[in-house]
ZAMI-206256 format. One record per atom (N, C-alpha, C): x, y, z; residue in three letters. Coordinates in steps of 0.05 Angstrom, whole numbers, plus 5000, padded with zeros to 4 digits. Layout:
<atoms>
XYZALA;...
</atoms>
This chain:
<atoms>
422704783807UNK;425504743813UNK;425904453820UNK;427804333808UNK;428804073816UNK;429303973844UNK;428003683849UNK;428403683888UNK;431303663894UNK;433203613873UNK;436903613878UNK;437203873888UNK;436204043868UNK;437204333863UNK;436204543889UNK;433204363896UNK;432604513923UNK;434104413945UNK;434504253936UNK;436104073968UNK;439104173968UNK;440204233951UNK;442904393960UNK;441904643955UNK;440304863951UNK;440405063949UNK;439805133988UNK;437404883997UNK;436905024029UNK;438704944044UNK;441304654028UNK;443504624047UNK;446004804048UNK;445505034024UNK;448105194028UNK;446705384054UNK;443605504042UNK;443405614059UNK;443705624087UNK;442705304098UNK;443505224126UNK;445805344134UNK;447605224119UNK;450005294116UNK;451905514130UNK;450305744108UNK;451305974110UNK;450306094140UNK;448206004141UNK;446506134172UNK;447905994194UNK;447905764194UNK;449505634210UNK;452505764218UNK;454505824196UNK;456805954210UNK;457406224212UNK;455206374202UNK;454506654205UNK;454306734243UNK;453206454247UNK;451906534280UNK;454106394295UNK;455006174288UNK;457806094307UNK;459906184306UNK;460706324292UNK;464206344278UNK;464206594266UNK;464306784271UNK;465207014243UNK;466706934227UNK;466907054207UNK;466907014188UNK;469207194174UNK;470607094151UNK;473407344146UNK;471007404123UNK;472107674105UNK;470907774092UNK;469807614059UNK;471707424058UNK;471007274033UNK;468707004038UNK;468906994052UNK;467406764073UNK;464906924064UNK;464707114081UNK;462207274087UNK;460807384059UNK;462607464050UNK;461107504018UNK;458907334003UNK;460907064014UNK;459906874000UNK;457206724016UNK;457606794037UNK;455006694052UNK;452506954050UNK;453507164045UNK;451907374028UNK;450107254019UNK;451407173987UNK;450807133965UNK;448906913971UNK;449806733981UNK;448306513997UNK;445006524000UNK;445206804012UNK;442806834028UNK;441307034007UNK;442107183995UNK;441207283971UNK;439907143951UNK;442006943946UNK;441406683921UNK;437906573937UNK;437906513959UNK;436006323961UNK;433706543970UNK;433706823972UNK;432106953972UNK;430507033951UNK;432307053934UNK;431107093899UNK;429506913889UNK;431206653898UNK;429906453889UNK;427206353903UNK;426906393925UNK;424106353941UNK;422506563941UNK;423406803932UNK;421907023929UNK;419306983917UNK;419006973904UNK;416707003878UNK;414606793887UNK;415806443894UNK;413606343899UNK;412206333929UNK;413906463947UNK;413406593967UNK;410806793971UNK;411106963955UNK;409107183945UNK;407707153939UNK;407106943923UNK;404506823903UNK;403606663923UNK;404506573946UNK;401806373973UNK;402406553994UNK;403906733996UNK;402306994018UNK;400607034009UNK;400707143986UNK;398107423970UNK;395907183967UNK;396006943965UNK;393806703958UNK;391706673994UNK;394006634007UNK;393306634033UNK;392306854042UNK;392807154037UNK;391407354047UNK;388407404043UNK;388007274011UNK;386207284007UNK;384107194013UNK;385106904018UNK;383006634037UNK;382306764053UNK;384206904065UNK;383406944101UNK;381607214101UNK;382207374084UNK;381307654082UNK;378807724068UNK;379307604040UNK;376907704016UNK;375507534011UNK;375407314017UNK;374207034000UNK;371807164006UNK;370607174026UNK;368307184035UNK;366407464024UNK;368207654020UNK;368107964000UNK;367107893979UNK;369007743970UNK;368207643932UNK;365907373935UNK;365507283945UNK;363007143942UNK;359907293953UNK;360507463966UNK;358107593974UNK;357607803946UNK;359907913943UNK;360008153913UNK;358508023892UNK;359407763886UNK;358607603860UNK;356407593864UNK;354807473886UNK;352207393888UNK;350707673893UNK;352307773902UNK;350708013897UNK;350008203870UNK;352208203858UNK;352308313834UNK;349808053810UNK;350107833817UNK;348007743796UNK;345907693804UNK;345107783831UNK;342507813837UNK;341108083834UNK;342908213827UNK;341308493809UNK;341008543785UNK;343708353765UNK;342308313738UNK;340608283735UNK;339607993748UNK;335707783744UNK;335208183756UNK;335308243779UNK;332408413791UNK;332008573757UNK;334808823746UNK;334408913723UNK;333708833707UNK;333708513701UNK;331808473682UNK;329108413686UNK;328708333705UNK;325208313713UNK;324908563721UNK;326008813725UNK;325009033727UNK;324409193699UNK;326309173676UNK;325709263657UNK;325409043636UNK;323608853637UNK;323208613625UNK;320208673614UNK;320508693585UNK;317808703568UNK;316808433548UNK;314908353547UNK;314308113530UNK;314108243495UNK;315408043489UNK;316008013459UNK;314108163445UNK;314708413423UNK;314408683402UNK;312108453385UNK;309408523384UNK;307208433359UNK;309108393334UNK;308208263318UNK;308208243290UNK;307708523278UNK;310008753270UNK;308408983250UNK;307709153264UNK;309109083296UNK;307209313306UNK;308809653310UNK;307209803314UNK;307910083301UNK;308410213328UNK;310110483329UNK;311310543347UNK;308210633362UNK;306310723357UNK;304110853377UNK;303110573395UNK;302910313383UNK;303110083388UNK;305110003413UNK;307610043410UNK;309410003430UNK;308910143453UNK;308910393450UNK;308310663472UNK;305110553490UNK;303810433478UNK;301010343488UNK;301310123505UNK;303509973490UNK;304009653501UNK;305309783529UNK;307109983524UNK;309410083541UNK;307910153567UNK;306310303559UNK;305410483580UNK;302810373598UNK;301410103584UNK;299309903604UNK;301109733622UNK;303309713617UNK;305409573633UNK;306909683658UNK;307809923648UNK;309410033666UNK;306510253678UNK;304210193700UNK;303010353709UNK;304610623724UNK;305110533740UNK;307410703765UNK;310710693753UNK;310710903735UNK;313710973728UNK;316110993749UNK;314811263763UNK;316011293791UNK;316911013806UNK;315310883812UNK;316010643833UNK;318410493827UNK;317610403793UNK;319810333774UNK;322910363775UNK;322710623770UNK;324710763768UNK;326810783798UNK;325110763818UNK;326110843843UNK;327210593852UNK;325810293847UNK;326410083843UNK;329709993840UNK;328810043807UNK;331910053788UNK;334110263800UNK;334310453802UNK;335710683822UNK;336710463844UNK;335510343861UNK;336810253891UNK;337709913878UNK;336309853866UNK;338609633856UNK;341209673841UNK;341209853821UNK;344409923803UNK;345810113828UNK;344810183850UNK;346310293871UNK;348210073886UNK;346309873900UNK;348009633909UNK;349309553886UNK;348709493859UNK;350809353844UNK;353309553849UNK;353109773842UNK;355809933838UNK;356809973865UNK;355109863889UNK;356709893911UNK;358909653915UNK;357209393904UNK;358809123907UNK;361509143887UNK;360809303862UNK;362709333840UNK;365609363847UNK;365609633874UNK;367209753882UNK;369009553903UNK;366409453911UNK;368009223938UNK;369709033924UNK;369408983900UNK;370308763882UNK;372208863868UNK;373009033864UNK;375309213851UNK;377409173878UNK;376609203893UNK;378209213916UNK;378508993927UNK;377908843921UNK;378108473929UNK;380008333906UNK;379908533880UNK;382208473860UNK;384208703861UNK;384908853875UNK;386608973882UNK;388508943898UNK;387508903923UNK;389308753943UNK;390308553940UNK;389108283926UNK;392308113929UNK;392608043902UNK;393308293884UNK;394608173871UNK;396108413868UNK;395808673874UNK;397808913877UNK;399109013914UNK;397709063923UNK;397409093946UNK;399808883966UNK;398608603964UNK;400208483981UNK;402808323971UNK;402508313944UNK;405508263933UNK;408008433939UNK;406408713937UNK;408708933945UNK;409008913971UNK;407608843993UNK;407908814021UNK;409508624022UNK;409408364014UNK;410608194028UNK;413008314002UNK;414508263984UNK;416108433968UNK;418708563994UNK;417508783998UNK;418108914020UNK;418108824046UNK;417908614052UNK;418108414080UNK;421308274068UNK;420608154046UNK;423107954034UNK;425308114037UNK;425308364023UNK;427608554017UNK;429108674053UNK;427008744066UNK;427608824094UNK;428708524106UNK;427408344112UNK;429308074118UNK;432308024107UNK;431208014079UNK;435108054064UNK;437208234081UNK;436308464080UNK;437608724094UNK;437408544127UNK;436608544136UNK;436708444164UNK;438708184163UNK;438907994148UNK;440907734148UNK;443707834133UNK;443108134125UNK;445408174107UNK;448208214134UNK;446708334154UNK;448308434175UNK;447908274193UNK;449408014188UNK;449207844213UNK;451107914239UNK;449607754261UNK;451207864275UNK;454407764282UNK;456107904293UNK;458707854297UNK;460108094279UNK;459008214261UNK;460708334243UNK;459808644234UNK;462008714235UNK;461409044228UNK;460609124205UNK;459409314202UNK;458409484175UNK;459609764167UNK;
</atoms>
């Protein structure tokens, strides 16, 4: 938005707030200082929402989603050094593989139980991280959304004047 265009848009608003609270207002007046307050609600709406929901996040998840991440790719490396085999012979035949397979992996069980409690924390961090992209970008848009709209409604009925 243009700095002209903002600068009379917060001076009507002044404006309108300003003689909303000293003076009632006749009903055309009031409409129009309505509209006023409407106009510059719409218009601040959106980028309003986009540094709440930015801000919630700082303060709330940052620290969620950097623990998730590092968590989550510190169990890729474990899964792959847990199921990490050195490079298939030249020609070599499946009874070959199963031999290679099975001097390697002594303790299946251990293995396995291994891999089990690491893809557990991953899918636990997965979840935390779903929910670290859920909240501000659904979650608190609609909140504050619904703060904007309840404020409107609250300035709609200024005081001095009946409903």
């Amino acid at each position: 938005m243009p700095p002209i265009r903002r600068s009379l848009l917060l001076l009507g608003l002044a404006a309108a707030l300003g003689s909303a609270w000293l003076a009632p207002l006749d009903s055309t007046a009031s409409r129009y200082a309505q509209a006023g307050l409407q106009r510059a609600l719409v218009s601040f709406a959106m980028p309003l929402i986009a540094l709440g929901s930015e801000a919630g996040f700082k303060l709330f998840l940052a620290d969620d989603y950097t623990a998730g991440q590092a968590t989550i790719e510190l169990s890729a490396s474990q899964i792959g050094k847990l199921s990490a085999t050195p490079g298939p012979a030249v020609d070599e035949g499946v009874t070959g593989k199963v031999k290679r397979w099975w001097s390697q992996h002594t303790d299946i069980k251990q293995g396995f139980e291994e891999l089990k409690e690491v893809a557990g924390r991953a899918t636990e961090y997965m979840i935390k991280l779903m929910v670290v992209f859920v909240v501000p970008t659904i979650v608190l848009p609609l909140l504050l959304l619904w703060a904007l709209l309840k404020l409107s409604g609250m300035l709609a009925v200024l005081p001095g004047r009946k409903r």
